[in-house]
C-alpha positions in Angstrom: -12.1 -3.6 -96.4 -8.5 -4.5 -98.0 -5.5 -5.9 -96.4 -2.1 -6.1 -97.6 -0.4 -9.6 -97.1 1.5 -8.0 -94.4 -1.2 -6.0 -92.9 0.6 -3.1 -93.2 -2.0 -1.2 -95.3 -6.2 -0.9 -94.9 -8.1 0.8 -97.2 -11.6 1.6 -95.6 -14.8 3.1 -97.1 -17.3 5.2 -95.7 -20.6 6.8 -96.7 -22.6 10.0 -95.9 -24.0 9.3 -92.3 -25.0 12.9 -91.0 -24.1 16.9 -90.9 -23.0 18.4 -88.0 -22.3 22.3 -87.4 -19.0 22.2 -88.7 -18.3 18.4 -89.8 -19.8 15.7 -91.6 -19.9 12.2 -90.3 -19.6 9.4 -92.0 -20.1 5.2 -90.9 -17.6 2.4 -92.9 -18.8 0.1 -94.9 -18.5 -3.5 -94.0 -19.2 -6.3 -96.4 -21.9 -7.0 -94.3 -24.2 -6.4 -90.3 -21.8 -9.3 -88.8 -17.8 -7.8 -89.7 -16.8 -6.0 -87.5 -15.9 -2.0 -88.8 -12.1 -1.2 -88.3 -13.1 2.7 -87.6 -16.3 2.7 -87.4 -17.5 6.6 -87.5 -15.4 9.3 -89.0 -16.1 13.2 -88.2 -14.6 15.4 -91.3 -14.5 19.0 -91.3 -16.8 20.8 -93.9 -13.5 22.8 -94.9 -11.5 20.2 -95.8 -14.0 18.3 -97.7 -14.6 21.5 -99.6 -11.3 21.5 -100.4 -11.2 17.7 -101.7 -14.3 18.6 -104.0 -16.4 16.5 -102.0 -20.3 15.9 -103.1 -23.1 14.7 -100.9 -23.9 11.3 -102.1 -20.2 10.7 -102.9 -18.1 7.6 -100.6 -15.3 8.8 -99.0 -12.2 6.2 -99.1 -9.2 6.3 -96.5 -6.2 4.4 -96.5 -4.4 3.9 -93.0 -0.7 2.7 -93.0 1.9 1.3 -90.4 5.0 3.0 -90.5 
């Protein structure tokens, strides 16, 4: 996990959790069992990540920022 100085931006992680019917699901990455995960569990449809060029195996990254 990555913070700006003003908190403004997080950049998040996540790896290949499970497959669903029509999404994949995916758990962040924390530096380690105790921090606490800012998402936690992201559901991704199967389309979109076909569209991105996404490969089992491969981490997914998201950034989140506060407009």
């Amino acid at each position: 996990t990555t913070m700006a100085k003003n908190n403004a931006t997080i950049e998040l992680t996540f790896t290949f959790e499970r497959e669903t019917k029509n999404t994949i699901r995916f758990t962040e990455k924390t530096a380690d069992m105790l921090d606490t995960p800012q998402v936690g569990t992201l559901y991704l449809q199967k389309a979109s990540l076909k569209a991105m060029g996404w490969q089992e195996g491969k981490d997914i990254k998201m950034t989140l920022n506060v407009k």
